[in-house]
Short mmCIF file of the C-alpha atoms (twelve columns), coordinates in Angstrom:
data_MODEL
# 
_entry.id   MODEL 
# 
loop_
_atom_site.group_PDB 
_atom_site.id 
_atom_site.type_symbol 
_atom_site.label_atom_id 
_atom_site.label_alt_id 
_atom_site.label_comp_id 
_atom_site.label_asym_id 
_atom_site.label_seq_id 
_atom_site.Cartn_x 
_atom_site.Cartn_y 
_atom_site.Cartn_z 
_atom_site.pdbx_PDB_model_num 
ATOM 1   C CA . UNK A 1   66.826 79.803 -51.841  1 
ATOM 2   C CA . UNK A 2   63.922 77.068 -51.385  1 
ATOM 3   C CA . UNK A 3   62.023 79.798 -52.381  1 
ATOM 4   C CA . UNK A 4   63.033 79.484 -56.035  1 
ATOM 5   C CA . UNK A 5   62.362 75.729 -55.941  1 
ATOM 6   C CA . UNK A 6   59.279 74.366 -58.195  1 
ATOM 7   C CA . UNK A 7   56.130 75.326 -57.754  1 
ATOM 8   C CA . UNK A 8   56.693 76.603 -53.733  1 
ATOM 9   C CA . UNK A 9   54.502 79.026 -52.372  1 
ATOM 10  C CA . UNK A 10  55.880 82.685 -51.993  1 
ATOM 11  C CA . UNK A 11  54.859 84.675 -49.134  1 
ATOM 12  C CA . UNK A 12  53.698 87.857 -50.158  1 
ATOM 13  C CA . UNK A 13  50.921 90.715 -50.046  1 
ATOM 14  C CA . UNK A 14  49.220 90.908 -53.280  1 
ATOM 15  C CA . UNK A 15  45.181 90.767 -54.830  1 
ATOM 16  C CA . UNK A 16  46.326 87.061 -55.707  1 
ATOM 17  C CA . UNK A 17  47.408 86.290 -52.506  1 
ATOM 18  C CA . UNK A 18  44.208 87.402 -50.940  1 
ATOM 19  C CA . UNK A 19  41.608 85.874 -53.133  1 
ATOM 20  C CA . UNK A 20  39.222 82.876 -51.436  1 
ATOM 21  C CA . UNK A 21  41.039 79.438 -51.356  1 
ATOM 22  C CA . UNK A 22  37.973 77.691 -53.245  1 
ATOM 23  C CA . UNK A 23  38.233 80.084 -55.766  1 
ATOM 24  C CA . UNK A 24  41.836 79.829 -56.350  1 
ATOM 25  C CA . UNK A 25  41.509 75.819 -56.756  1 
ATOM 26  C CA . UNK A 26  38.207 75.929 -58.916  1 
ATOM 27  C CA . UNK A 27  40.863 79.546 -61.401  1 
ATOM 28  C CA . UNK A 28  43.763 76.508 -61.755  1 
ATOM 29  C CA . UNK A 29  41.314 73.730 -62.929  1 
ATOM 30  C CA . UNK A 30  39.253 75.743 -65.191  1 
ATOM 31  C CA . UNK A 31  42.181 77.961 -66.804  1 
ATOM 32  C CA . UNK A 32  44.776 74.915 -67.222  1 
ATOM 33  C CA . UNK A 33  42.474 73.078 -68.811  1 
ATOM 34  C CA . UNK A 34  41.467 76.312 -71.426  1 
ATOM 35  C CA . UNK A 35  44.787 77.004 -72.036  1 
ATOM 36  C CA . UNK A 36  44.805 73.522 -73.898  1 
ATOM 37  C CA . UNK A 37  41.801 74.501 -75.800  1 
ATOM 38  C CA . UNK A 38  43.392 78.331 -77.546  1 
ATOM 39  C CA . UNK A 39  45.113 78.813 -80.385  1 
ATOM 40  C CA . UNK A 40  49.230 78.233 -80.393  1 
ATOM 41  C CA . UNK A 41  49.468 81.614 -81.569  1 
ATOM 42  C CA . UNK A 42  47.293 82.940 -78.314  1 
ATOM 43  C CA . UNK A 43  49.463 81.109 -76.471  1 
ATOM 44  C CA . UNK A 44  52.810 82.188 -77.723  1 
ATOM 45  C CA . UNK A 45  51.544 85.983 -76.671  1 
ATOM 46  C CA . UNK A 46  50.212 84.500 -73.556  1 
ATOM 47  C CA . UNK A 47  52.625 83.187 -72.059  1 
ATOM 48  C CA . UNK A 48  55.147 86.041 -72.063  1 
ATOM 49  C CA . UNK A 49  52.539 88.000 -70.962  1 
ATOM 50  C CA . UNK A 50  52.449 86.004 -67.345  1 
ATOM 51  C CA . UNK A 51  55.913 86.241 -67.267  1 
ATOM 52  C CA . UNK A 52  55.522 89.708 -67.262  1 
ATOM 53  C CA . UNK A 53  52.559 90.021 -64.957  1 
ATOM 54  C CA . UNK A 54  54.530 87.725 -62.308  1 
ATOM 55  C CA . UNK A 55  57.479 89.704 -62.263  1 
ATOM 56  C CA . UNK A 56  55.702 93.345 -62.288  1 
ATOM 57  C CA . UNK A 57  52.229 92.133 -60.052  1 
ATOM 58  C CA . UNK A 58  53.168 89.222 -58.208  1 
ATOM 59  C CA . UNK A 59  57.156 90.137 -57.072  1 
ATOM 60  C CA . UNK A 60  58.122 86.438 -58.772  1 
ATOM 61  C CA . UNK A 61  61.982 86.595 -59.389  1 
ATOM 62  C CA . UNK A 62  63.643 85.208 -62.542  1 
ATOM 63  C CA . UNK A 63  64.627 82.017 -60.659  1 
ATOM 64  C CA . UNK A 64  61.190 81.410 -59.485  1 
ATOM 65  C CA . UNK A 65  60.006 82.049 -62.837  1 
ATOM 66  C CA . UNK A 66  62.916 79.719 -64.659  1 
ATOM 67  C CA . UNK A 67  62.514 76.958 -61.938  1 
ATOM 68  C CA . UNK A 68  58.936 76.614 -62.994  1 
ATOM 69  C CA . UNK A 69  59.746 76.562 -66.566  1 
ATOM 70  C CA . UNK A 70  62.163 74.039 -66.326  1 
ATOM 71  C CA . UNK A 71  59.412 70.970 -67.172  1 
ATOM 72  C CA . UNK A 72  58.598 72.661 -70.097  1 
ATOM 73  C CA . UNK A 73  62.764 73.110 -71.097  1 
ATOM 74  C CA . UNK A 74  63.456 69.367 -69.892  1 
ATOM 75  C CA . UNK A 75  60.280 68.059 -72.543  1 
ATOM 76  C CA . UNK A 76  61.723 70.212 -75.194  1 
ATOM 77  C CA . UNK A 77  65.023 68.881 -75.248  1 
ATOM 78  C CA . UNK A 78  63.710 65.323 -75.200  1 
ATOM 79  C CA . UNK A 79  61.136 65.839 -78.115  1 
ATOM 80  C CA . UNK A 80  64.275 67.273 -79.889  1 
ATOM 81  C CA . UNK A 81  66.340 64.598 -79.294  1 
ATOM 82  C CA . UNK A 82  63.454 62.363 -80.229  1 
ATOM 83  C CA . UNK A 83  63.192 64.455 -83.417  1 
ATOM 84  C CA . UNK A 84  67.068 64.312 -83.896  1 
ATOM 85  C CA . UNK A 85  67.246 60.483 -83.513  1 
ATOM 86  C CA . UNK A 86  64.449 59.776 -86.064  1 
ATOM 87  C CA . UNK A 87  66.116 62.457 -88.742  1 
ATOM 88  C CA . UNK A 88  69.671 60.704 -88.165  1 
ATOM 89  C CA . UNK A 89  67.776 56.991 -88.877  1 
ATOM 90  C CA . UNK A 90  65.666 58.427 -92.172  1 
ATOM 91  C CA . UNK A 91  68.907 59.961 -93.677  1 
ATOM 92  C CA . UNK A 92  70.502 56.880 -93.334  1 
ATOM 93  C CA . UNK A 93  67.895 54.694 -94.658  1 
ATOM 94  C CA . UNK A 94  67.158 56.791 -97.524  1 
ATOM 95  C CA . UNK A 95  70.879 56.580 -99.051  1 
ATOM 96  C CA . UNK A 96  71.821 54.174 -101.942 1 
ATOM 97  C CA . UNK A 97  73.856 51.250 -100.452 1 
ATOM 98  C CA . UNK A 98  76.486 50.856 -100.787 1 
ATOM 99  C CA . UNK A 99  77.687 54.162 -100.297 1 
ATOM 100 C CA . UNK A 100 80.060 55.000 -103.042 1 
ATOM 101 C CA . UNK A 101 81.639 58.659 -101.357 1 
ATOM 102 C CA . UNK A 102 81.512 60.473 -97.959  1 
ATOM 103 C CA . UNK A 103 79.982 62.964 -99.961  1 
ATOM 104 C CA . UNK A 104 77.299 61.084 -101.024 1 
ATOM 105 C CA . UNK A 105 76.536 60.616 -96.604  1 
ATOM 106 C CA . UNK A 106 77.029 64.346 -95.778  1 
ATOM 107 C CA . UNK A 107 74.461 65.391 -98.691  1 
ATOM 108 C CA . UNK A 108 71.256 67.078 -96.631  1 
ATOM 109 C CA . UNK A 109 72.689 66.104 -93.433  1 
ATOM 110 C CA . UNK A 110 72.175 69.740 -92.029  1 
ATOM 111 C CA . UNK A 111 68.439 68.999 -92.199  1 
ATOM 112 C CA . UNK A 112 69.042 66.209 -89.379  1 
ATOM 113 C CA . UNK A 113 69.172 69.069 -87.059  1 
ATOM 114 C CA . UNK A 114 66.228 70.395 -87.726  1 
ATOM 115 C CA . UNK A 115 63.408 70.586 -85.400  1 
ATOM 116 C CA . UNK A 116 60.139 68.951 -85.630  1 
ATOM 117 C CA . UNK A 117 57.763 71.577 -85.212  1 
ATOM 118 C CA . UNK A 118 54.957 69.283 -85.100  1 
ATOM 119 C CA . UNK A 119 55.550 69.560 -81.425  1 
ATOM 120 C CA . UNK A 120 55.040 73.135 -81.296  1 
ATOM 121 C CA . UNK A 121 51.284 73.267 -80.617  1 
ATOM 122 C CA . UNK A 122 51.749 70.767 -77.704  1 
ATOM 123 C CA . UNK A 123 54.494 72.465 -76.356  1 
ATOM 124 C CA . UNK A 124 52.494 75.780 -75.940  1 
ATOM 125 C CA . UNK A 125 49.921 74.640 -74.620  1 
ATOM 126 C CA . UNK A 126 51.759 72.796 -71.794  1 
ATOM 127 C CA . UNK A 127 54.158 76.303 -71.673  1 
ATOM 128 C CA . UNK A 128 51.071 78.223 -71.009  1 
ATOM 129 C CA . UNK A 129 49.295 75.942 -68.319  1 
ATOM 130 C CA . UNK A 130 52.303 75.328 -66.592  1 
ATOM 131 C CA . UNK A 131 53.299 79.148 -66.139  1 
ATOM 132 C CA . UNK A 132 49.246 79.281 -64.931  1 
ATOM 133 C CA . UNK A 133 49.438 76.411 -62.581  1 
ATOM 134 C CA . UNK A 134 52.764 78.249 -60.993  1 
ATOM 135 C CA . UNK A 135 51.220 81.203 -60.576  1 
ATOM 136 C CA . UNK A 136 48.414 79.786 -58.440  1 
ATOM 137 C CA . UNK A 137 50.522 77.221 -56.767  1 
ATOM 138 C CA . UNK A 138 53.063 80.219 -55.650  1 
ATOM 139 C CA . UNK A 139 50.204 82.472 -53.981  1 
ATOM 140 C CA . UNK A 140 48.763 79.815 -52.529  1 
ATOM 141 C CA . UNK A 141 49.548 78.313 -49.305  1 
ATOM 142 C CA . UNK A 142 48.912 74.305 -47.863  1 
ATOM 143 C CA . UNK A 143 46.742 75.672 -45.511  1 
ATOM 144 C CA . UNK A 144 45.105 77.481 -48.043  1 
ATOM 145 C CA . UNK A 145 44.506 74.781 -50.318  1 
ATOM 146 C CA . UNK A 146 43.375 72.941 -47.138  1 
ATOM 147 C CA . UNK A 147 40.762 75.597 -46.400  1 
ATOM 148 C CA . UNK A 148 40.053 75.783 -49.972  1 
ATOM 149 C CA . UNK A 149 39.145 72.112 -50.392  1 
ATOM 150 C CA . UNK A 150 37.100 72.262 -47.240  1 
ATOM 151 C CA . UNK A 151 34.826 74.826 -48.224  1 
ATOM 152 C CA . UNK A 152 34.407 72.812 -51.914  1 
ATOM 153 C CA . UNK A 153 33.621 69.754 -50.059  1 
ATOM 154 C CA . UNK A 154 31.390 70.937 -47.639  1 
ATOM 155 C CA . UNK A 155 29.303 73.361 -50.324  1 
ATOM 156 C CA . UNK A 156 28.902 69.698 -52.127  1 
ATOM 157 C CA . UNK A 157 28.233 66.920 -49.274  1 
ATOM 158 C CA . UNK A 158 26.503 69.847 -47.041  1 
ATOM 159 C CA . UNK A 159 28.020 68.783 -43.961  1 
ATOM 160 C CA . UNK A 160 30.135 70.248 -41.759  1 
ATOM 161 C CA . UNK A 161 32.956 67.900 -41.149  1 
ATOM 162 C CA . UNK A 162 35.214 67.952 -44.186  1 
ATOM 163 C CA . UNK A 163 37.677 64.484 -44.052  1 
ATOM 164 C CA . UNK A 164 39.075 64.628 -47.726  1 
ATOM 165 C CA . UNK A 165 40.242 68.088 -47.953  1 
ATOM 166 C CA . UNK A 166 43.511 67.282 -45.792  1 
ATOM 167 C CA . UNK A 167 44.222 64.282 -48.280  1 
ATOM 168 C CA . UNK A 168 43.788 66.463 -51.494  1 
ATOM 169 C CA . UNK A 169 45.292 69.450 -50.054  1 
ATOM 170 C CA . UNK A 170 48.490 67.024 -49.267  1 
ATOM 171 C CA . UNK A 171 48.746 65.203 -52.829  1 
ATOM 172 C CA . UNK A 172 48.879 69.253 -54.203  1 
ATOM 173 C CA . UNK A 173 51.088 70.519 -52.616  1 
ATOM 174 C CA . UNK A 174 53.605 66.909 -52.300  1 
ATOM 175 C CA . UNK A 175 54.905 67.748 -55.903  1 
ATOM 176 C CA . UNK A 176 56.531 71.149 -54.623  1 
ATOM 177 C CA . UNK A 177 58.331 69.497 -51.969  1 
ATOM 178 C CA . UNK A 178 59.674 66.392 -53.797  1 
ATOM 179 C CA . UNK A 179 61.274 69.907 -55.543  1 
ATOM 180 C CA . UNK A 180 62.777 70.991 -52.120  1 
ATOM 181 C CA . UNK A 181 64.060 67.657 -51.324  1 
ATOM 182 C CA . UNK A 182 65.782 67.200 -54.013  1 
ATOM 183 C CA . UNK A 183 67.463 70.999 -54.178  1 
ATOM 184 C CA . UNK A 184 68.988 69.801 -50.350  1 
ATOM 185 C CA . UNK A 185 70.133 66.859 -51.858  1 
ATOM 186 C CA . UNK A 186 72.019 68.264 -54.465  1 
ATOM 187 C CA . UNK A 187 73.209 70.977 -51.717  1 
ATOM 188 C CA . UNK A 188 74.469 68.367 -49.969  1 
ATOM 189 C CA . UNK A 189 76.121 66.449 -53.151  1 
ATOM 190 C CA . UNK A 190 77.999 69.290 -54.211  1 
ATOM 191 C CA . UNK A 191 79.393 70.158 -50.764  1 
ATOM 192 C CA . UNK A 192 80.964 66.833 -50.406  1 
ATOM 193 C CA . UNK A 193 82.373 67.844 -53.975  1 
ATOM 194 C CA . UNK A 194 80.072 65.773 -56.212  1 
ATOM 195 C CA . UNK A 195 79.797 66.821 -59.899  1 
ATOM 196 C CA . UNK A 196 77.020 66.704 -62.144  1 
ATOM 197 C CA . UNK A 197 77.491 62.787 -64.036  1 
ATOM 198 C CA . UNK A 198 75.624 60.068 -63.949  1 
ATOM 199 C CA . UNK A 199 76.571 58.858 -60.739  1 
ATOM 200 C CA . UNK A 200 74.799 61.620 -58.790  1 
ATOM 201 C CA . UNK A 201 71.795 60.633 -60.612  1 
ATOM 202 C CA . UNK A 202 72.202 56.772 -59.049  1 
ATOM 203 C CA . UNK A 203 73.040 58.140 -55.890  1 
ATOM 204 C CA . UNK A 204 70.316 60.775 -54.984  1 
ATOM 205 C CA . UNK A 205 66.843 59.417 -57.053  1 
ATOM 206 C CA . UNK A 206 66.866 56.507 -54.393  1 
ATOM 207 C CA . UNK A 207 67.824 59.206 -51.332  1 
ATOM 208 C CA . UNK A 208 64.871 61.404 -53.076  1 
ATOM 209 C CA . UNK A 209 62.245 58.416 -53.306  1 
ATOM 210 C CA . UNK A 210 63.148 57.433 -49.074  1 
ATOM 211 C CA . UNK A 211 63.007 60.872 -48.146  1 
ATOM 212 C CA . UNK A 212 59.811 61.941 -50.176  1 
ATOM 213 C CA . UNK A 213 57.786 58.127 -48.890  1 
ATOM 214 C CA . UNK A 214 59.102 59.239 -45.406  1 
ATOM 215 C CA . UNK A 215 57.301 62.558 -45.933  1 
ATOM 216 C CA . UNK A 216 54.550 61.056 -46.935  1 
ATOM 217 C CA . UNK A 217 54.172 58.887 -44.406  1 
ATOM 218 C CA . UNK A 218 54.548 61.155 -41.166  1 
ATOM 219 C CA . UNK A 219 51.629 63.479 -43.221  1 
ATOM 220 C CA . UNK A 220 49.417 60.746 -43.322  1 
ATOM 221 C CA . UNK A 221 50.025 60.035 -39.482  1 
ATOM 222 C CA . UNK A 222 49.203 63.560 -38.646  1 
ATOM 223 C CA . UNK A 223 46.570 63.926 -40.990  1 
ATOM 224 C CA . UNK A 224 45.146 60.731 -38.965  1 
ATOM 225 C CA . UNK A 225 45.831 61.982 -35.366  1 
ATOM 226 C CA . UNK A 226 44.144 65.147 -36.231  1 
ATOM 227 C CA . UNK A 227 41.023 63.210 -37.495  1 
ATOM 228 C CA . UNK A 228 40.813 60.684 -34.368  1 
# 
């Protein structure tokens, strides 16, 4: 099930899948950074839209799909919170001390739940480039990226030797496997019969930051030994 992790690359046979590395790297940069630039109501219509085009065009299951939403999810529920917490402090410090009744405390304390949709802009935007950036990143291989950065670095310097595009091909593509690393930790958590509390937190984000500086430091070695 790795497969459903964030942002990892699917192996499959579509027009996506076959389009040139370079231009696959230069479609993520360019339509990211437009998707902050549309209207919130182009993205709303958007976004679905992907979803849609993923599942029907680009064989992405509902896991992949939800695993790559799940940044977007995690920042709503924390700018809601956010939102919560400042309500709960204004409807307190806008009542008449001393408080005279209960009554008096529950009066317009529904509205405390209510969302700040101040945030709504931001959050499509980031909705929208996210479920872009996944698409790319999930028909897109490391070797691919590799190749991809090559052939940008080379067009630029106009040499032939291309010593960066191993480096930048590795720092895209480290971000999907913190994602697997961590799924095999939690595997491996809940087999020993771990629950989901705060102490599985404590326990695996130091396991997670080992094994993800190991990773990066055997890449670097290769990346070096294939250089010398």
């Amino acid at each position: 099930m790795e497969n459903a992790s964030f942002f990892h690359y699917k192996a499959e046979k579509t027009f996506l899948h076959s389009l040139p590395p370079a231009l696959k790297i230069f479609l993520i940069v360019a339509l990211s950074v437009t998707a902050f630039h549309l209207p919130v109501f182009a993205c709303l219509i958007l976004w679905p839209l992907l979803i849609l085009f993923s599942l029907c065009f680009l064989k992405f299951r509902l896991a992949e799909i939800f695993s790559d939403t799940k940044p977007v999810l995690a920042y709503v529920f924390l700018l809601y919170i956010a939102g919560f917490l400042l309500n709960l402090s204004n409807h307190f410090s806008s009542l008449n001390y001393p408080v005279k009744s209960w009554e008096e405390v529950y009066s317009g304390f529904s509205k405390v739940f209510v969302p700040n949709l101040e945030y709504l802009p931001l959050l499509a935007h980031l909705a929208l480039s996210l479920e872009i950036t996944s698409i790319f990143y999930r028909t897109t291989s490391h070797g691919q990226f590799k190749d991809g950065f090559a052939s940008i670095e080379m067009f630029f310097t106009r040499k032939e030797s291309s010593p960066l595009s191993d480096t930048l091909a590795l720092a895209l593509v480290f971000i999907p496997r913190i994602s697997v690393f961590w799924v095999r930790l939690e595997k491996a958590w809940y087999s020993r019969g771990g629950k989901d509390s705060l102490s599985k937190a404590l326990s695996l984000f130091p396991k997670l930051f080992h094994v993800a500086m190991r990773e990066g430091y055997e890449k670097s070695l290769a990346i070096q030994n294939r250089n010398e």
